[in-house]
C-alpha positions, 0 to 999 in steps of 0.5 A: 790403120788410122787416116793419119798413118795412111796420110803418111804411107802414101807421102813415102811412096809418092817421095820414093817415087820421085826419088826413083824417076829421078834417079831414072832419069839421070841414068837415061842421060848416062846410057845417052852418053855411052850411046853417043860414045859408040857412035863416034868410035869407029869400028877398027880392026886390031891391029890398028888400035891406038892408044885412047879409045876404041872399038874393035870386034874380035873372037876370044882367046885363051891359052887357059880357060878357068871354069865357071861357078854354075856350070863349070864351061871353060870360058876367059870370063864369067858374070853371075848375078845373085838374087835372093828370095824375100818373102813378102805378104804376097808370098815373096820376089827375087831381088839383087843382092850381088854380082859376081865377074871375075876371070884372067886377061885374055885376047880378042883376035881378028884377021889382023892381029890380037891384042889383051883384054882385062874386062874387070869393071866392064858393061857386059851384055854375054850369053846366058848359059845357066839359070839354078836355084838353090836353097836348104840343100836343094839346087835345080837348073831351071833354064840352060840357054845356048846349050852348045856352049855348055857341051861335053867339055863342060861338067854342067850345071846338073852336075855340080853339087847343090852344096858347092853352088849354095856357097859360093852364092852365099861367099860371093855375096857376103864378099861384096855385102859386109855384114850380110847374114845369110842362113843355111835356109837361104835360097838364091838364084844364080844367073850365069853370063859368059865370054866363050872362047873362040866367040866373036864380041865387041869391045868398046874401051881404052886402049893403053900400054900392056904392061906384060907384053909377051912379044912386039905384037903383044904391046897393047890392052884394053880396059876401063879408063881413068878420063873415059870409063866406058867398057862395054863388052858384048856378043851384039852386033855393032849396030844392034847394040845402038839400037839397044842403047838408043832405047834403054836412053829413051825410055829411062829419061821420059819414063823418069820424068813422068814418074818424078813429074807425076809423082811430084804433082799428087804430093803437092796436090795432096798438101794444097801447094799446087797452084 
């Protein structure tokens, strides 16, 4: 490689770079934002729900659980992440290609009453139940947390071909990547996250009018607002999820600036524009 090839290299990587800490940066300012928004919505109980934003705590219900893609668990909602193998000159890594959620509405409900949830668009932070790879015909679960939700009412992941579970990573990714080419011989790695009935979580969303109410009790839903689209639904405590949040803000907004900063300081050193 010639000086002027790798003159060239290294000005991309410093410009990726700062393209990177900034985008780092603003990221930080919204996770500061989604902090902020949960600091000042009070924790209420259902029944108490207005319309606007709120936050409750309430177990999940469901008359009717669906079951999900790895493991088959009935559960109200799933999220699968789908990362795909790339090889590289370092023998390869997985990176993200899709992320599949998707489930019917279903209730929170807490002494005091329940109300619809359509978590559709939602910030999830749900318990892992199953990670498989599969590629070429071959699928092996290689971690299973929480093994109590996947219990005897569940299939699992084991059980399930290793067929079925390479079409659907290879549908569900090319429903969300038009155009997206991938060969029999593609491995992937799915990551399954689930809302389990008659578990507790916490929900931060807009409260409006349910448009299918079943009874007088059944009049509001919770989802993703027009004016206010934070969503975050998790199975964290109220507080432990602040906490969270505090310091994903805090490290995206400085981490991000050293690295734009730093970046930005080598290019300009390097072309003699520093002064």
């Amino acid at each position: 490689m010639s000086s002027d090839d790798a003159s060239v290299k290294i000005d991309v990587m410093l410009t990726f770079g700062f393209g990177a800490g900034m985008y780092y940066f603003i990221k930080g300012f919204r996770i500061f934002r989604e902090y902020r928004v949960l600091m000042d919505t009070p924790e209420i109980p259902i029944r108490s729900v207005a319309m606007g934003l709120v936050e409750i705590h309430g177990k999940a219900k469901i008359e009717q659980p669906v079951p999900s893609p790895v493991t088959r668990t009935p559960c109200c909602f799933y999220k699968v992440d789908i990362e795909h193998w790339v090889t590289d000159k370092n023998g390869g890594h997985w990176s993200h290609v899709a992320t599949d959620a998707d489930g019917p509405k279903f209730y929170l409900e807490d002494p005091s009453g329940k109300v619809l949830v359509d978590a559709h668009q939602a910030e999830y932070d749900l318990l892992q139940t199953a990670r498989v790879e599969t590629g070429g015909g071959l699928a092996s679960t290689l971690r299973r947390a929480f093994p109590s939700i996947t219990g005897s009412s569940a299939i699992g992941a084991a059980a399930v071909p290793a067929s079925d579970l390479w079409s659907y990573a290879s549908d569900a990714v090319s429903r969300r990547k038009h155009g997206w080419g991938g060969g029999s011989r593609e491995r992937y790695r799915l990551t399954e996250f689930l809302v389990v009935p008659d578990h507790w979580y916490d929900l931060t969303g807009t409260c409006v009018e349910n448009p299918t109410p079943q009874d007088e009790h059944d009049r509001n839903m919770i989802q993703k607002g027009t004016n206010e689209p934070t969503l975050l639904l998790t199975w964290r405590s109220e507080e432990e999820i602040r906490r969270t949040l505090r310091k994903r803000a805090v490290q995206h907004i400085f981490g991000g600036a050293f690295l734009a900063v730093a970046c930005l300081g080598i290019f300009l050193a390097k072309h003699g524009w520093l002064i």
